[in-house]
C-alpha positions in Angstrom: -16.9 19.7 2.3 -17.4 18.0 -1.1 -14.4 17.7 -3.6 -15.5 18.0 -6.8 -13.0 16.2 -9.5 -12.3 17.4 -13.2 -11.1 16.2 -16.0 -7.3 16.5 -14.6 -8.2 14.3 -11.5 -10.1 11.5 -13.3 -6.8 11.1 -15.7 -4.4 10.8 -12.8 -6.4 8.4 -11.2 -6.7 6.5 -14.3 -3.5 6.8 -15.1 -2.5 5.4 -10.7 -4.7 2.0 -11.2 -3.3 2.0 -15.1 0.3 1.9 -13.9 -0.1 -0.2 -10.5 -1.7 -3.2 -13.0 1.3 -3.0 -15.5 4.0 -2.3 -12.9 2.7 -4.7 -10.0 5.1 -7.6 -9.9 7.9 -5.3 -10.6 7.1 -3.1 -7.5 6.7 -6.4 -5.6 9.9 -7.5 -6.2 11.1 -4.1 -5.6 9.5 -3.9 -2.0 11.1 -7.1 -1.0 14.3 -6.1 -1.9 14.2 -3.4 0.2 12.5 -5.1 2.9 15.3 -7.7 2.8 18.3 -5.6 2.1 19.1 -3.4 4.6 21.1 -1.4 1.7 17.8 -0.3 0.5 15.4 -0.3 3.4 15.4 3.7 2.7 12.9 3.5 -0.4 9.9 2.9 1.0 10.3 6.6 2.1 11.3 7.9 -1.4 7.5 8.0 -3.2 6.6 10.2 -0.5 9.4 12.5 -0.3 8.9 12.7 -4.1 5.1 12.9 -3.6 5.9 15.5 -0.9 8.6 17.7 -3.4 5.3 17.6 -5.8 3.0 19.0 -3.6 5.3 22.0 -2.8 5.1 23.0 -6.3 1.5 23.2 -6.5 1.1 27.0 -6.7 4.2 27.1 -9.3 2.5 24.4 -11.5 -0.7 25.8 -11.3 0.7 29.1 -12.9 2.2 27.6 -15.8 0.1 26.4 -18.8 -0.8 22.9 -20.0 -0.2 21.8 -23.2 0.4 18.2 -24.4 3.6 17.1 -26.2 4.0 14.2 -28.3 7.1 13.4 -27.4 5.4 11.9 -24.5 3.9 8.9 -27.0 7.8 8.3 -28.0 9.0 8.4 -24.0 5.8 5.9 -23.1 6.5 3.3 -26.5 10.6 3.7 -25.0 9.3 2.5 -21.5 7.4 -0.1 -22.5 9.8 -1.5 -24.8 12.3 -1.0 -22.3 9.9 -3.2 -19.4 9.1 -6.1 -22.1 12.7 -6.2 -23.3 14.7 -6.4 -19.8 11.2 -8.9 -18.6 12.5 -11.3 -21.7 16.6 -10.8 -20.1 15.4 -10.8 -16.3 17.2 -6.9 -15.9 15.5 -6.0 -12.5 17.1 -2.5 -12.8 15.8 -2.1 -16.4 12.6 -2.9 -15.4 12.0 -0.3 -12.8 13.9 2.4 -14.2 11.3 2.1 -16.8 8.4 4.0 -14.1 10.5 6.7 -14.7 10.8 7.2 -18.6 7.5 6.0 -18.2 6.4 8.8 -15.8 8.5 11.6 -17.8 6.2 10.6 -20.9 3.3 10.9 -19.4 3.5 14.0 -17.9 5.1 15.3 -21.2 1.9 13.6 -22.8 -1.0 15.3 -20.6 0.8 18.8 -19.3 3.7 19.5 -21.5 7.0 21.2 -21.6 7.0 23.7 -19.2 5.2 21.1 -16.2 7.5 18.2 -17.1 10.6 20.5 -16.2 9.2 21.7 -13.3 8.5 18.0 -12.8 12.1 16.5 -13.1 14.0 16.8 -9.7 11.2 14.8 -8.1 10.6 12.0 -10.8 14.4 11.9 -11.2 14.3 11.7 -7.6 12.6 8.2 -7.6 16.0 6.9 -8.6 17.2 6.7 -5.2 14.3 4.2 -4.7 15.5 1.4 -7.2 18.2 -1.0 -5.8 21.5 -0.7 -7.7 22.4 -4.0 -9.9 24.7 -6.1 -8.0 27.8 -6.3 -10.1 27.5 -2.2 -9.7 27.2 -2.4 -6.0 30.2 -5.0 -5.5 32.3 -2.8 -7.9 31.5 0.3 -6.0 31.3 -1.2 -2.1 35.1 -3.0 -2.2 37.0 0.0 -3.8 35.1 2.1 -0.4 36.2 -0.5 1.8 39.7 -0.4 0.9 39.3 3.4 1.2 37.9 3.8 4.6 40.0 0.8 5.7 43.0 3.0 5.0 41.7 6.2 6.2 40.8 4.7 9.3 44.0 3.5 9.6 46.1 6.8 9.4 43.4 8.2 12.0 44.1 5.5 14.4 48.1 5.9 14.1 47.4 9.8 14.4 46.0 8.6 18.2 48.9 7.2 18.3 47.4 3.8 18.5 49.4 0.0 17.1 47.8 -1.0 14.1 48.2 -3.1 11.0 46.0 -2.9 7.9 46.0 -6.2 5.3 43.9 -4.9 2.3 40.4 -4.4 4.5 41.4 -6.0 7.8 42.4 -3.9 10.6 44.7 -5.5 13.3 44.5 -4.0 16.6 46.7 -5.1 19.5 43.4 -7.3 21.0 41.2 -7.7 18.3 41.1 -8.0 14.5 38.2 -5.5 12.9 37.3 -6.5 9.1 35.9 -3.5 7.3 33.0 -5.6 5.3 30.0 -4.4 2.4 28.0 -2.4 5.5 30.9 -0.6 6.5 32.3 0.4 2.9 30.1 3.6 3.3 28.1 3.2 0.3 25.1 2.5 2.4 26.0 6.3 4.1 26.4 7.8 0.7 23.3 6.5 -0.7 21.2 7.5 2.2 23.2 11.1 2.6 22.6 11.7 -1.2 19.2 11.0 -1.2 18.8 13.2 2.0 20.3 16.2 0.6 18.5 16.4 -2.8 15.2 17.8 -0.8 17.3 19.8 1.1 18.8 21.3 -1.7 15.2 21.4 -3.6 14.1 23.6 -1.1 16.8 25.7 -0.4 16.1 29.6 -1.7 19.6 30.3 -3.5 21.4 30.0 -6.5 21.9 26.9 -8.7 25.2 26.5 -7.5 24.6 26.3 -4.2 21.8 23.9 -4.5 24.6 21.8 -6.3 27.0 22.2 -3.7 24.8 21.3 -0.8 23.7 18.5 -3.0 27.6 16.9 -3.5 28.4 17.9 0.3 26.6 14.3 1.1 29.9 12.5 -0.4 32.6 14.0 2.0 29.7 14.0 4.8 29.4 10.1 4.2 33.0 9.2 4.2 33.6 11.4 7.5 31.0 10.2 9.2 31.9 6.4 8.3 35.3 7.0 8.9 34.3 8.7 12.3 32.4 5.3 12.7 35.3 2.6 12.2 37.7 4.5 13.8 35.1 5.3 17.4 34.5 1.4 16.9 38.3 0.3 16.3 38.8 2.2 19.8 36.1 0.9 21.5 36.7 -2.2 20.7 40.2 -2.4 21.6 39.3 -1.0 25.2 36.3 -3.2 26.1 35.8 -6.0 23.8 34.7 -7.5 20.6 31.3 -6.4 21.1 31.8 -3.0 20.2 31.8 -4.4 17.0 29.3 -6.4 16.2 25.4 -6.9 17.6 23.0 -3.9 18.9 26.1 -1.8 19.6 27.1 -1.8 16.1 23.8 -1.7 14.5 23.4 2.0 16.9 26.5 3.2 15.9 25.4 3.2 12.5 22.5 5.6 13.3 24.4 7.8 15.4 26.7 8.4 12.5 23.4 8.9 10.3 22.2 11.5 12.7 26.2 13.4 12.4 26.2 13.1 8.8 22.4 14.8 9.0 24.1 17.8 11.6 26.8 18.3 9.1 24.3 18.8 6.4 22.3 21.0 8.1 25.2 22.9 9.1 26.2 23.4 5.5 23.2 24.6 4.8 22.8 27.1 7.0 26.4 28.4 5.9 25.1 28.1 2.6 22.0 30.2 3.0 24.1 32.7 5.2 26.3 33.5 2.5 23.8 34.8 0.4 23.1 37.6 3.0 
């Protein structure tokens, strides 16, 4: 079967090898950051979730008409200014949130209005691919610890369980727990937010709902970490230290990932249920 390509496909393609030149030591540095960071080791899935959210709108976008804005010119001359000007000042953030102005203009330059919107959620989407600047993360991550340091510690004296809490240190009667960056939570929210966006994409309801199911990652986060340092302050009060630390630690974390993905899909299905 031969695949014939028009006009359309020739500019995309263009357009791919066009912005893989200009962006390619941006997106190199941007792959090693999440090959290094653990924080981020989820975005090498986000392009194809966002390539995937795309291809379920084919039949919509082939229904709507194309039309060329030039208000995509002004979004591509912002993005470029924007790459060159955070280059010169070393902004890793600036740079790569550039791609998406940059995207947004181009798809307002070749298909218009009416594509672009239909566009948005998964070029917005991209977002959750781009680490977060590292005066933003710290200022965000030890506020959480502090948080689920002290929820942890009223669920642990609910068990009726001895324990002492010193800012983000937990003192147990055999062992001393410190609740560090990885166990703050913001790692859980990040991942749970940018789970539920395509869950809410695709759910068939009302706006609100899609919002809803969309927030519901932030209280699914915090339970599930909580659920996480509180399994792990028992554990490790029973058998050992190393219920805190090593392989044990590291599966804990995606056994709380797979909870906080139940919980989700639970409130979905109440969500789509309520509509009935």
């Amino acid at each position: 079967m031969k695949i014939k390509l028009n006009n359309t496909h020739y500019q995309l393609i263009i357009l791919f090898f066009a912005v893989l030149v200009l962006y390619f030591p941006f997106l190199q540095t941007m792959i090693a950051d999440w090959d290094s960071n653990p924080n981020y080791s989820h975005g090498y899935l986000i392009p194809f979730i966002a390539g995937f959210l795309i291809f379920s709108l084919k039949n919509e976008l082939l229904q709507l008409e194309r039309s060329s804005s030039k208000w995509g010119i002004v979004l591509i001359i912002v993005a470029c200014m924007q790459l060159v000007v955070s280059k010169i000042g070393m902004e890793y953030f600036l740079q790569r949130t550039s791609l998406i102005i940059l995207f947004f203009g181009v798809s307002l330059f070749l298909y218009g209005k009416d594509i672009t919107k239909k566009l948005a959620i998964p070029i917005i989407y991209l977002i959750f691919m781009i680490p977060i600047p590292v005066i933003i993360w710290n200022k965000l991550a030890f506020p959480l610890q502090l948080f689920s340091s002290y929820l942890t510690e009223q669920v642990v004296v609910l068990f009726g369980m001895p324990i002492y809490r010193e800012g983000n240190i937990l003192n147990l009667p055999s062992i001393t727990l410190e609740v560090v960056d990885a166990c703050s939570g913001i790692r859980s929210l990040t991942a749970m937010l940018a789970l539920s966006l395509p869950f809410s994409f695709f759910l068939r309801t009302g706006k609100l709902k899609k919002v809803i199911l969309f927030l519901s990652a932030v209280p699914i986060a915090v339970i599930a970490n909580i659920l996480r340092l509180t399994v792990t302050a028992f554990l490790s009060t029973l058998y050992g230290e190393k219920f805190a630390q090593g392989f044990l630690h590291e599966f804990s974390g995606m056994v709380t990932f797979c909870f906080g993905l139940i919980m989700l899909l639970g409130i979905k299905t109440i969500l789509v249920r309520g509509r009935k």
